[in-house]
C-alpha positions as CSV (number, residue, x, y, z in Angstrom):
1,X,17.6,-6.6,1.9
2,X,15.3,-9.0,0.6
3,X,17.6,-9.3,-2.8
4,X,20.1,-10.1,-0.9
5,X,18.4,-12.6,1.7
6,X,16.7,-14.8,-1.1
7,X,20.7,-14.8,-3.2
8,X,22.1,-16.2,-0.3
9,X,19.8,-18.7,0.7
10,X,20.2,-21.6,-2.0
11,X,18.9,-24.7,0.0
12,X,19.6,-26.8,-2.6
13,X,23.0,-28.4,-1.1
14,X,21.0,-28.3,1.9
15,X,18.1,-30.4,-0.1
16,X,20.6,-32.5,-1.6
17,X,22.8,-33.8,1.2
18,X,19.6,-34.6,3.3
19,X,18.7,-37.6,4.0
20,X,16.1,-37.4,6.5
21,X,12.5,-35.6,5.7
22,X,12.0,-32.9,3.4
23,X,9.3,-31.1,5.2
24,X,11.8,-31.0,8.2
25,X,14.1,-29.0,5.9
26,X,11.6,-26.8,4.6
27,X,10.0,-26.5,7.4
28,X,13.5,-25.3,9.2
29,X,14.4,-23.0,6.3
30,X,11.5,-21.5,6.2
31,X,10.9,-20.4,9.6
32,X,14.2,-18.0,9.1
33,X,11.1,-15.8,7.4
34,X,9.2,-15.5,10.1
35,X,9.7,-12.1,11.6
36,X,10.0,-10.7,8.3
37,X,6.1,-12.1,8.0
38,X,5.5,-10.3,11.6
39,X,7.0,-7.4,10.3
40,X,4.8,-6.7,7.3
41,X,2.0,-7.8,9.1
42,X,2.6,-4.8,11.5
43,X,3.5,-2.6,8.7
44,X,-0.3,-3.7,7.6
45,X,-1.8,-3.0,10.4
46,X,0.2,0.6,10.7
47,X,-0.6,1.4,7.0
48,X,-4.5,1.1,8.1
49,X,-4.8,2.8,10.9
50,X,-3.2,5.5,8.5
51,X,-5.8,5.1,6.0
52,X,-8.1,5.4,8.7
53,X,-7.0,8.2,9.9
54,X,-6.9,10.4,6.7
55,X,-10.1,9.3,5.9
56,X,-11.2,10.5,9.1
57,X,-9.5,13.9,8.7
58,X,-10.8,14.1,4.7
59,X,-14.3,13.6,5.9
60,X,-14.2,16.5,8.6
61,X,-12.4,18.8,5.9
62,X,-15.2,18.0,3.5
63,X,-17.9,18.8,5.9
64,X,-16.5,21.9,7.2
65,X,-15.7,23.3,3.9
66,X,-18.6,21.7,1.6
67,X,-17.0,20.5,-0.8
68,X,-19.9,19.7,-2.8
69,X,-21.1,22.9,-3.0
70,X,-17.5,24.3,-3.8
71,X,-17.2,21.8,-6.8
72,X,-20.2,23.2,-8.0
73,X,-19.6,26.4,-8.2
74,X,-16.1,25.7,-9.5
75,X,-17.5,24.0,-12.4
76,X,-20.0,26.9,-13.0
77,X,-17.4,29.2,-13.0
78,X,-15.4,26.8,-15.4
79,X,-18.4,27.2,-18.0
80,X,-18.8,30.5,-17.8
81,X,-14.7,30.9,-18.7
82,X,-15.3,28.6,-21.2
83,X,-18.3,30.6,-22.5
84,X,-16.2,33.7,-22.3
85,X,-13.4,32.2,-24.3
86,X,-15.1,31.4,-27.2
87,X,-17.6,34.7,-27.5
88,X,-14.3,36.4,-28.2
89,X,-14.0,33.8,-31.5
């Protein structure tokens, strides 16, 4: 969409044939933009309270399952594995 949006708008004709202020123009052309702007800005905002959100949820999985404690013993049992593995060399 945006592709296409930016190879169709070539103000230079537009630039060009003016005779009256450039700001005017750019100020005109520009303002097409604007709810694209609003629309990221709310796509921000969603995209945060997402974040937020599974943040939220990763901290209460972490503290009802200890985590820390889990990747502890996961790494023990990693090493001993390992230790197993090469006793058999």
């Amino acid at each position: 969409m945006l592709k296409e949006m930016k190879r169709k708008d070539d103000i230079l004709p537009k630039l060009m044939a003016s005779t009256g202020s450039h700001d005017d123009l750019f100020s005109k052309e520009i303002s097409k933009y604007e709810h694209i702007c609003q629309e990221i800005a709310s796509n921000l905002e969603v995209q945060e309270q997402f974040l937020m959100h599974i943040q939220a949820q990763n901290d209460e999985f972490a503290s009802i399952f200890n985590l820390k404690d889990y990747k502890g013993i996961a790494w023990q049992m990693q090493i001993m594995q390992s230790s197993s593995v090469l006793s058999v060399f």
